[in-house]
Backbone atoms as SQL, in Angstrom:
CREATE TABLE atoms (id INTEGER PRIMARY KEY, chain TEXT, resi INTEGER, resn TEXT, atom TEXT, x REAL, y REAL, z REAL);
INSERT INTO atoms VALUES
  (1, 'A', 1, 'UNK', 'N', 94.276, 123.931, 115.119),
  (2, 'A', 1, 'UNK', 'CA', 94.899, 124.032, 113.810),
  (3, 'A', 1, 'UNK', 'C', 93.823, 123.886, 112.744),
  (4, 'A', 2, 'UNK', 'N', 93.719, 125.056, 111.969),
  (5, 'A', 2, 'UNK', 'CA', 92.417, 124.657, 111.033),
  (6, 'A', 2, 'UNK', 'C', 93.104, 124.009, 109.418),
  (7, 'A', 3, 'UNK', 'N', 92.609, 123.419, 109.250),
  (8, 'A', 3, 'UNK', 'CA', 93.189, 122.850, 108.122),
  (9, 'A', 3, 'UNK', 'C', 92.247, 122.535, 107.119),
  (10, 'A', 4, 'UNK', 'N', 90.811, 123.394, 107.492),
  (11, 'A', 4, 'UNK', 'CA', 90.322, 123.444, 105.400),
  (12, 'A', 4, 'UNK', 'C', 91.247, 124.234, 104.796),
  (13, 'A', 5, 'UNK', 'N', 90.794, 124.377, 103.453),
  (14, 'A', 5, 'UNK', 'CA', 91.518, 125.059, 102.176),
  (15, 'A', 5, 'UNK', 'C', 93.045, 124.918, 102.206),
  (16, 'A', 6, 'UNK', 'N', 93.337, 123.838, 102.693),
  (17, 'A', 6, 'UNK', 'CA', 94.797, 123.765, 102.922),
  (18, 'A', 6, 'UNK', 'C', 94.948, 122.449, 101.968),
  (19, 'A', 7, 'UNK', 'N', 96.493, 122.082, 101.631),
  (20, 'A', 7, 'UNK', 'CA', 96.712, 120.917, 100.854),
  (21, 'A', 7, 'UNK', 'C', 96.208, 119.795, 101.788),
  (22, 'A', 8, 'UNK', 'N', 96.953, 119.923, 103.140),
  (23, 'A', 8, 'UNK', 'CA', 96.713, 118.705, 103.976),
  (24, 'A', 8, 'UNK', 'C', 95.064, 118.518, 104.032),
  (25, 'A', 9, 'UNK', 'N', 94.196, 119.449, 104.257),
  (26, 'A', 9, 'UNK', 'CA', 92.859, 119.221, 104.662),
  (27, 'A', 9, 'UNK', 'C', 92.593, 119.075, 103.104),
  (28, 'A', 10, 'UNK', 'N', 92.284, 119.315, 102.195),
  (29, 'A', 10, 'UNK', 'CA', 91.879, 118.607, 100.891),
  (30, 'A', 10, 'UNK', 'C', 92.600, 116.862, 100.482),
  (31, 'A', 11, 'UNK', 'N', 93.497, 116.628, 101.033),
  (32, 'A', 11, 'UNK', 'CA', 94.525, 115.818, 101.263),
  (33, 'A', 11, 'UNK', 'C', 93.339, 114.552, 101.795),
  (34, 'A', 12, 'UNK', 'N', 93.210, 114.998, 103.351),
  (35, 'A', 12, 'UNK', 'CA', 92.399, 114.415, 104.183),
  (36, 'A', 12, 'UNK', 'C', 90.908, 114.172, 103.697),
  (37, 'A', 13, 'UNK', 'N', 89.895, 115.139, 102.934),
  (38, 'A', 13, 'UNK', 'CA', 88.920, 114.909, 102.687),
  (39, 'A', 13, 'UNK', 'C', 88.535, 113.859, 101.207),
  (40, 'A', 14, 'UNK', 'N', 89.688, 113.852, 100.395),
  (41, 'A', 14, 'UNK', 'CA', 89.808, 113.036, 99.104),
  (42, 'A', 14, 'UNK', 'C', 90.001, 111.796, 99.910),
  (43, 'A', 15, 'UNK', 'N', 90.588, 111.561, 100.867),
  (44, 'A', 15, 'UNK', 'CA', 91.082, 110.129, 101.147),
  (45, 'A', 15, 'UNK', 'C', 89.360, 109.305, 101.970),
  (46, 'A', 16, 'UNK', 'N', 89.232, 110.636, 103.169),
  (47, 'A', 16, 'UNK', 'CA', 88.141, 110.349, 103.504),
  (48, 'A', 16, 'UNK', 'C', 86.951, 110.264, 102.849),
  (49, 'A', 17, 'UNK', 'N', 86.838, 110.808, 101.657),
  (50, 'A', 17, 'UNK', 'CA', 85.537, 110.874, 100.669),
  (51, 'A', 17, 'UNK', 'C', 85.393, 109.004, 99.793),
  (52, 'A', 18, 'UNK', 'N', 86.614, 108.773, 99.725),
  (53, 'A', 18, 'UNK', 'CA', 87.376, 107.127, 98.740),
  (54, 'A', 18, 'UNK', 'C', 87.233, 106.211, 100.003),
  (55, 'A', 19, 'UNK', 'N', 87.112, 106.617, 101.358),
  (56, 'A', 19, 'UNK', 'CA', 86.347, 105.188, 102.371),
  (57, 'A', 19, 'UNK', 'C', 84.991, 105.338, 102.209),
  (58, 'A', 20, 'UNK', 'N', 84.519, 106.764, 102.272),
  (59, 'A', 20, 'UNK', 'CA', 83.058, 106.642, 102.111),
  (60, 'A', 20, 'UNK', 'C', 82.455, 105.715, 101.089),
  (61, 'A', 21, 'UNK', 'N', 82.926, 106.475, 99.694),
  (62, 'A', 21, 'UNK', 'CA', 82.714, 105.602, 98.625),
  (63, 'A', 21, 'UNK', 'C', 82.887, 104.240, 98.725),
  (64, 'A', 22, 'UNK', 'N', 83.641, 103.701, 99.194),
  (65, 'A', 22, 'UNK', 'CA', 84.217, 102.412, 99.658),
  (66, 'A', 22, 'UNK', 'C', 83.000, 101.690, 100.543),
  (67, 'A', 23, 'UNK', 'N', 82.467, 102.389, 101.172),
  (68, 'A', 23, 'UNK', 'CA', 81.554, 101.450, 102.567),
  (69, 'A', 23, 'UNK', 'C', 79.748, 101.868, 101.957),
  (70, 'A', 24, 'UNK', 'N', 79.820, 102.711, 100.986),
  (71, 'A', 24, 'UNK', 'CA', 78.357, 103.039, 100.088),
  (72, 'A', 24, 'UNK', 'C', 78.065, 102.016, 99.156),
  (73, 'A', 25, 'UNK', 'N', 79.359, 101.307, 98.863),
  (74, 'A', 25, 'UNK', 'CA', 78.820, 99.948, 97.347),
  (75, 'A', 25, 'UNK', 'C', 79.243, 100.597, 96.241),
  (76, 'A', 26, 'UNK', 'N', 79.579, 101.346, 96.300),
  (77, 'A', 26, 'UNK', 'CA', 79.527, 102.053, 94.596),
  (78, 'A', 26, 'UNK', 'C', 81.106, 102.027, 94.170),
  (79, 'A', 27, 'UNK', 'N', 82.347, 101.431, 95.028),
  (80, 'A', 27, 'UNK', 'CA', 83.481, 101.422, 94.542),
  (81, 'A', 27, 'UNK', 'C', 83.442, 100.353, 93.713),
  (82, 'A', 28, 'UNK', 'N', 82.946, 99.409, 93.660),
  (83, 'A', 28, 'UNK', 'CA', 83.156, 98.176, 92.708),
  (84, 'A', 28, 'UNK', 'C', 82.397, 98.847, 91.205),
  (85, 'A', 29, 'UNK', 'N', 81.797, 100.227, 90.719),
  (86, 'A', 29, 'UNK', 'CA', 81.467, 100.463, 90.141),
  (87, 'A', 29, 'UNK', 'C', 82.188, 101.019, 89.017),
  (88, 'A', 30, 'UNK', 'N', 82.917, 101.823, 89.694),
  (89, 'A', 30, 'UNK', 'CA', 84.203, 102.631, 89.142),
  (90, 'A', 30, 'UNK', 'C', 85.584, 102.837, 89.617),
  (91, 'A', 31, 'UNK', 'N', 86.160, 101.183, 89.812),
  (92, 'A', 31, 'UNK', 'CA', 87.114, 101.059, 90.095),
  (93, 'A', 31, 'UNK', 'C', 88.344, 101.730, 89.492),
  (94, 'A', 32, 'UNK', 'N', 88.487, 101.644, 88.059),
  (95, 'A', 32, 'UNK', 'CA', 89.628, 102.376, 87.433),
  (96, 'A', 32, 'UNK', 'C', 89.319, 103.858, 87.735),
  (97, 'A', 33, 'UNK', 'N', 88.302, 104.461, 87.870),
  (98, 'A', 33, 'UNK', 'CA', 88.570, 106.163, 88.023),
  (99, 'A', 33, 'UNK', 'C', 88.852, 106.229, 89.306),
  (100, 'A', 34, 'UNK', 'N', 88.725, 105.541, 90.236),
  (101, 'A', 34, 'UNK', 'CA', 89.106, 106.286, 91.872),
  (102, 'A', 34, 'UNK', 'C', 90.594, 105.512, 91.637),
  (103, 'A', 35, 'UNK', 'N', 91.034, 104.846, 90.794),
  (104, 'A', 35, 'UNK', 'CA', 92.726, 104.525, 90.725),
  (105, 'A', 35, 'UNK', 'C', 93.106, 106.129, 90.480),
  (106, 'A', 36, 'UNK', 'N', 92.907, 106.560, 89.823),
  (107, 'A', 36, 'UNK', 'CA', 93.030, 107.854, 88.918),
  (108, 'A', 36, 'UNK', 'C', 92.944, 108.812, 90.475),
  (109, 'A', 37, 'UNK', 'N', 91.854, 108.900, 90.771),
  (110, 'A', 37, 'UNK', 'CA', 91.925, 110.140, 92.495),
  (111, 'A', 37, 'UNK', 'C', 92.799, 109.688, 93.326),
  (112, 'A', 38, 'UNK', 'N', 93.008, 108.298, 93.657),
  (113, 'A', 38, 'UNK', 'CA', 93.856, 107.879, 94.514),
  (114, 'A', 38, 'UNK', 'C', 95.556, 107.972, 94.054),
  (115, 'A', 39, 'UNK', 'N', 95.489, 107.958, 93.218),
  (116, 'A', 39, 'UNK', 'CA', 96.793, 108.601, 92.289),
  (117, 'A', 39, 'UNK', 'C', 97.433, 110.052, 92.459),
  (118, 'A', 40, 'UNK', 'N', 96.042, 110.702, 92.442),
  (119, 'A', 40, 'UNK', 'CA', 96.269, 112.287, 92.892),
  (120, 'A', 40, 'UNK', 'C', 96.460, 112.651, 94.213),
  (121, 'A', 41, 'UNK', 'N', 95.814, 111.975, 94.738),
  (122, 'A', 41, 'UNK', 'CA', 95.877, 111.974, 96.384),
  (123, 'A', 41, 'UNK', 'C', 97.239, 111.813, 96.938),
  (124, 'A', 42, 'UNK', 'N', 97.771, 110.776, 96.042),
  (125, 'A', 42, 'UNK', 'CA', 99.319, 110.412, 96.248),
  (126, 'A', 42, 'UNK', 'C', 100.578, 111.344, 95.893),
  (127, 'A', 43, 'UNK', 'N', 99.813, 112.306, 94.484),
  (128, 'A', 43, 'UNK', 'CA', 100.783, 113.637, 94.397),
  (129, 'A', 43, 'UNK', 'C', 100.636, 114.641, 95.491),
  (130, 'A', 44, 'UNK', 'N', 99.486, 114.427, 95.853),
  (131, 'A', 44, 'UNK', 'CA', 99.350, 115.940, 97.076),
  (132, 'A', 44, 'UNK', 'C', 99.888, 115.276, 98.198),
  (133, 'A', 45, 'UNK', 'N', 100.235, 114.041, 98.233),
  (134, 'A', 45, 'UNK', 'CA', 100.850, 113.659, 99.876),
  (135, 'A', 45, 'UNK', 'C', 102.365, 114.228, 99.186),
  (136, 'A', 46, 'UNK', 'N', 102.714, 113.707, 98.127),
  (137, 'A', 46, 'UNK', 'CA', 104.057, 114.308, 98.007),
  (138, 'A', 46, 'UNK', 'C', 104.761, 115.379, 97.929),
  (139, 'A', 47, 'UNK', 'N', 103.352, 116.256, 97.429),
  (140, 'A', 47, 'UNK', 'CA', 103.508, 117.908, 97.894),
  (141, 'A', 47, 'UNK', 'C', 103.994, 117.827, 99.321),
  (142, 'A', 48, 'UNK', 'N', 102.900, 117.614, 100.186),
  (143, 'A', 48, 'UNK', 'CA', 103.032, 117.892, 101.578),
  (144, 'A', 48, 'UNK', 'C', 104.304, 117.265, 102.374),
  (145, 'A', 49, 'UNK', 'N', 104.820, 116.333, 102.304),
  (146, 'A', 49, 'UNK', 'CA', 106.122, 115.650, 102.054),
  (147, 'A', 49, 'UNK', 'C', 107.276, 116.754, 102.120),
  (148, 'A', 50, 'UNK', 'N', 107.152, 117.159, 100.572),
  (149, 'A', 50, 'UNK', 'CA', 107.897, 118.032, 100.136),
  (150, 'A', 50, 'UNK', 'C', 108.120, 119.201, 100.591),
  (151, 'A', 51, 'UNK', 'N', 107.326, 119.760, 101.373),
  (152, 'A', 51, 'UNK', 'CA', 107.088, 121.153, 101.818),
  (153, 'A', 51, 'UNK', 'C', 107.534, 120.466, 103.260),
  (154, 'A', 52, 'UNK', 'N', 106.951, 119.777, 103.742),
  (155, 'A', 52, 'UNK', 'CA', 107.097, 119.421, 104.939),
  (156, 'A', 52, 'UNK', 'C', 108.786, 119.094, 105.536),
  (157, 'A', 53, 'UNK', 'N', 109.572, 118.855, 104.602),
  (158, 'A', 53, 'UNK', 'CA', 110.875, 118.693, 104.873),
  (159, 'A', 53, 'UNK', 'C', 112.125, 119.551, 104.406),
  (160, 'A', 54, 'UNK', 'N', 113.116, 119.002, 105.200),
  (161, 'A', 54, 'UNK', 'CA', 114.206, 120.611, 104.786),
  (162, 'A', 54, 'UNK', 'C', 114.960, 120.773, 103.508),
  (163, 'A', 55, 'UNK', 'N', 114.569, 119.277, 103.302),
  (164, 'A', 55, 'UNK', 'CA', 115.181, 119.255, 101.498),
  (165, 'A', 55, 'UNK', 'C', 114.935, 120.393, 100.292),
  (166, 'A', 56, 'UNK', 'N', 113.271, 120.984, 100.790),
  (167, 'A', 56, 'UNK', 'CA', 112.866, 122.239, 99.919),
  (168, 'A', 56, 'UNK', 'C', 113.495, 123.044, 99.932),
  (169, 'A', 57, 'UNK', 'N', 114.186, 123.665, 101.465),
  (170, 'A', 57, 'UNK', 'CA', 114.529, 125.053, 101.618),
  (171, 'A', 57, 'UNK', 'C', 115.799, 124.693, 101.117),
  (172, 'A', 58, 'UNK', 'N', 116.310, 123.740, 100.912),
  (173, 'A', 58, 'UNK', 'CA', 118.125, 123.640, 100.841),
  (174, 'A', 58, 'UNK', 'C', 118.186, 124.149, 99.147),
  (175, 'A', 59, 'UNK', 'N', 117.054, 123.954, 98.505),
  (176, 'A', 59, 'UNK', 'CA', 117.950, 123.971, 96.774),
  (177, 'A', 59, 'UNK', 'C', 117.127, 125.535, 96.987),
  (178, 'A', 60, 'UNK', 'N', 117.154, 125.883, 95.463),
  (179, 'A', 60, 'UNK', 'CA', 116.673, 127.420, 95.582),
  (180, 'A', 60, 'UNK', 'C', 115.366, 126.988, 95.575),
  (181, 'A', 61, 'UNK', 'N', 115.004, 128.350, 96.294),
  (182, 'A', 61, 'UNK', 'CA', 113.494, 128.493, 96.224),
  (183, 'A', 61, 'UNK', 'C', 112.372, 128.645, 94.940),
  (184, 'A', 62, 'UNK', 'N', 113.026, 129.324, 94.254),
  (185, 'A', 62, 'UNK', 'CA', 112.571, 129.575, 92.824),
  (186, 'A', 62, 'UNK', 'C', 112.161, 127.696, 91.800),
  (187, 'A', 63, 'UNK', 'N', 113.089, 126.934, 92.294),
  (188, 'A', 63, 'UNK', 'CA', 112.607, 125.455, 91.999),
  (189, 'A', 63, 'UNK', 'C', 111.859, 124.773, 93.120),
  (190, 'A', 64, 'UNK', 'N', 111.979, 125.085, 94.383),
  (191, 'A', 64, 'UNK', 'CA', 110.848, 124.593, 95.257),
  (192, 'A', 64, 'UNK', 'C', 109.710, 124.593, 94.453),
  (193, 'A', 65, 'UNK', 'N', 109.945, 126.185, 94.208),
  (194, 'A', 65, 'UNK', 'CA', 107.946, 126.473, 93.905),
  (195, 'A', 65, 'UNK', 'C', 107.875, 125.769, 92.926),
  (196, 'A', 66, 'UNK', 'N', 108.596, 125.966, 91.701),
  (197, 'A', 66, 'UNK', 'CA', 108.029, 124.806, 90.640),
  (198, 'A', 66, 'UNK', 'C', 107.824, 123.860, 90.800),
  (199, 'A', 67, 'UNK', 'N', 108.643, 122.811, 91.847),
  (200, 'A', 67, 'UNK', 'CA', 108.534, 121.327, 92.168),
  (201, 'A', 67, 'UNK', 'C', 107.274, 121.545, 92.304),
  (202, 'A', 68, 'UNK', 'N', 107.065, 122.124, 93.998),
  (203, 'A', 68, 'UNK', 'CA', 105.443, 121.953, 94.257),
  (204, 'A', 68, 'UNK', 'C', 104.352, 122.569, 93.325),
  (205, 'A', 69, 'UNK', 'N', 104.241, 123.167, 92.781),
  (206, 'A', 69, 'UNK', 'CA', 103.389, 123.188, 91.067),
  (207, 'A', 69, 'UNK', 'C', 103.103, 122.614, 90.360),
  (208, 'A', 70, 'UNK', 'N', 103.849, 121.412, 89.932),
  (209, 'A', 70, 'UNK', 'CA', 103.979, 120.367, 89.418),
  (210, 'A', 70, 'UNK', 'C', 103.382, 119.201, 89.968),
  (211, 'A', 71, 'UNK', 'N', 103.706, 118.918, 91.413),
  (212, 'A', 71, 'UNK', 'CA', 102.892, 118.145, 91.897),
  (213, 'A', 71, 'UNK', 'C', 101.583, 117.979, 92.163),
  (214, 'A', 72, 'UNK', 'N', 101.223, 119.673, 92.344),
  (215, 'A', 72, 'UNK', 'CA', 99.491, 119.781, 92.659),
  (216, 'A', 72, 'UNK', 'C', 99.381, 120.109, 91.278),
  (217, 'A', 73, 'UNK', 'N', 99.630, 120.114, 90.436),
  (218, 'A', 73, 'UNK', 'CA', 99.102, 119.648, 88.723),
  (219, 'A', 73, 'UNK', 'C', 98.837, 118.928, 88.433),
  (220, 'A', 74, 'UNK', 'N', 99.857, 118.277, 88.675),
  (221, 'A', 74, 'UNK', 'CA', 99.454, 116.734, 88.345),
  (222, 'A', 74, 'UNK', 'C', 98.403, 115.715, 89.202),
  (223, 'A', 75, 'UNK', 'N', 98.330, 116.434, 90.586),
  (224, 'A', 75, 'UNK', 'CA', 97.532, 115.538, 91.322),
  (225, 'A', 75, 'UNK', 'C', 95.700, 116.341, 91.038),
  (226, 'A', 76, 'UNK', 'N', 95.957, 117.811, 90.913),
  (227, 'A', 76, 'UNK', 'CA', 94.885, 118.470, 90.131),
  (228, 'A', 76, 'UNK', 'C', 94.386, 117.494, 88.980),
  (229, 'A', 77, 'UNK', 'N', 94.852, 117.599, 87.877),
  (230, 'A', 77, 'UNK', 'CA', 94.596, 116.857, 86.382),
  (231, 'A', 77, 'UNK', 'C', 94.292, 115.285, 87.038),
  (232, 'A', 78, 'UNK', 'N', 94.692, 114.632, 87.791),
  (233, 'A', 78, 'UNK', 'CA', 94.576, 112.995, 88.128),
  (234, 'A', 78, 'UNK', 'C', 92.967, 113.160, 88.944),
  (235, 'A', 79, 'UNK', 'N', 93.145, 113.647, 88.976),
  (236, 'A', 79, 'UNK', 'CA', 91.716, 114.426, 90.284),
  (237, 'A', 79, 'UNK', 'C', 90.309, 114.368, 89.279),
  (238, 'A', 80, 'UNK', 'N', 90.586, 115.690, 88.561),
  (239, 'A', 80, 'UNK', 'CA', 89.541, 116.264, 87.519),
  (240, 'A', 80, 'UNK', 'C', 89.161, 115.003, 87.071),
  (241, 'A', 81, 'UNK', 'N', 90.181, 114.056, 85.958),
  (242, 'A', 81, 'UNK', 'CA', 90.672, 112.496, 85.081),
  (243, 'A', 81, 'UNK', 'C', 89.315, 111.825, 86.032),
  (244, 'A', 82, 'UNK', 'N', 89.708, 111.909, 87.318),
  (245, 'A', 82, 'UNK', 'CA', 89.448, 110.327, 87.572),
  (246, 'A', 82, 'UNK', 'C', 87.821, 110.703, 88.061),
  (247, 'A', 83, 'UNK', 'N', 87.390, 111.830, 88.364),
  (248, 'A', 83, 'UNK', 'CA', 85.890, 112.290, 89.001),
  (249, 'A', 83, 'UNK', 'C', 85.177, 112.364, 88.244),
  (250, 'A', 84, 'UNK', 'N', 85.206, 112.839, 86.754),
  (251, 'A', 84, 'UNK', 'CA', 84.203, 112.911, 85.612),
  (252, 'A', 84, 'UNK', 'C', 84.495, 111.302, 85.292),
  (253, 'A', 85, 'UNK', 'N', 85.398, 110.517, 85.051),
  (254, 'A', 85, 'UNK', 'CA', 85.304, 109.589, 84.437),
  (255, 'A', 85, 'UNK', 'C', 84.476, 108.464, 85.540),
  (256, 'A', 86, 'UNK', 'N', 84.339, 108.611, 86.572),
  (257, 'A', 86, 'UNK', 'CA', 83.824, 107.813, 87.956),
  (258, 'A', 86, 'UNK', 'C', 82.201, 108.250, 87.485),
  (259, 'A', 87, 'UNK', 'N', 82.001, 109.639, 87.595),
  (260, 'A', 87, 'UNK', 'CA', 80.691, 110.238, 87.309),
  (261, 'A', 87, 'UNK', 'C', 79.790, 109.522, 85.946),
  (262, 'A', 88, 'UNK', 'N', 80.720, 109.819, 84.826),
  (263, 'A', 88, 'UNK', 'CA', 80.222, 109.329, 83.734),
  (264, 'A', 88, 'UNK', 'C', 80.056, 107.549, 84.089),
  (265, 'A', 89, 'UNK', 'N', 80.980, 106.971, 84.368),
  (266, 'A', 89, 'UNK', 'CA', 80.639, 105.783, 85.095),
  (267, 'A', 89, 'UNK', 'C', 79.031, 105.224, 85.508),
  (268, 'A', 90, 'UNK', 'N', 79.359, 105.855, 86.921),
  (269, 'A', 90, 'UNK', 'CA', 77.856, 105.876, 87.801),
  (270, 'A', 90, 'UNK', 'C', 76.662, 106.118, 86.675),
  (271, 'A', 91, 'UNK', 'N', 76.842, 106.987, 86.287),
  (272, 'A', 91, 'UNK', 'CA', 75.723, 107.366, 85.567),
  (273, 'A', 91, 'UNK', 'C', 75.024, 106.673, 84.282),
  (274, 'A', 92, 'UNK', 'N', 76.496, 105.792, 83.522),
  (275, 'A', 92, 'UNK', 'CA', 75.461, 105.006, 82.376),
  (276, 'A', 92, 'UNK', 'C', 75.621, 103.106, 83.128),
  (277, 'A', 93, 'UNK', 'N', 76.362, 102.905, 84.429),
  (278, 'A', 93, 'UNK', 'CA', 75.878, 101.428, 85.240),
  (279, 'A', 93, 'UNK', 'C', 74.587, 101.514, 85.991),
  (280, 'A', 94, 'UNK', 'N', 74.129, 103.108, 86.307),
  (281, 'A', 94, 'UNK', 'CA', 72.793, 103.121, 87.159),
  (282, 'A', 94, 'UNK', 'C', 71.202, 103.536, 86.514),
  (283, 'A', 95, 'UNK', 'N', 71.541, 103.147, 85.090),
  (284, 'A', 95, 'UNK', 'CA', 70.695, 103.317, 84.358),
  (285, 'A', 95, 'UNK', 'C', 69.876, 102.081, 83.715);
């Protein structure tokens, strides 16, 4: 089952990228912005959730898709939020 470019495998590599960070030292650096990724991480599990169960197919489809749009928006935007602000972080504590 290949699962890059998929929600689940981006899913998997954000979570796995936030232990890395975690076991490198640098989470105590920019604690409030990986709240912010880990936030997003939590909309794309709810995508996958969502898709993943029969509750989607039961209402119309035409609001499925929006639901799930909405969720990877928002977990998109929490994403973008929390990686520049982590970055900008790192960058004026390692100076």
């Amino acid at each position: 089952m290949a699962i890059e470019s998929t929600i689940w495998g981006i899913t998997l590599g954000l979570l796995a990228s936030l232990v890395l960070l975690r076991y490198s030292g640098f989470l105590d650096h920019v604690k409030k912005a990986i709240a912010f990724i880990a936030a997003g991480v939590l909309f794309y599990i709810i995508d996958i959730a969502w898709n993943a169960g029969t509750f989607a197919t039961k209402i119309a489809s035409s609001a499925a898709g929006w639901l799930t749009f909405v969720w990877e928006l928002v977990a998109f935007i929490l994403i973008i939020v929390g990686a520049i602000w982590g970055a900008a972080e790192l960058i004026i504590k390692t100076q």
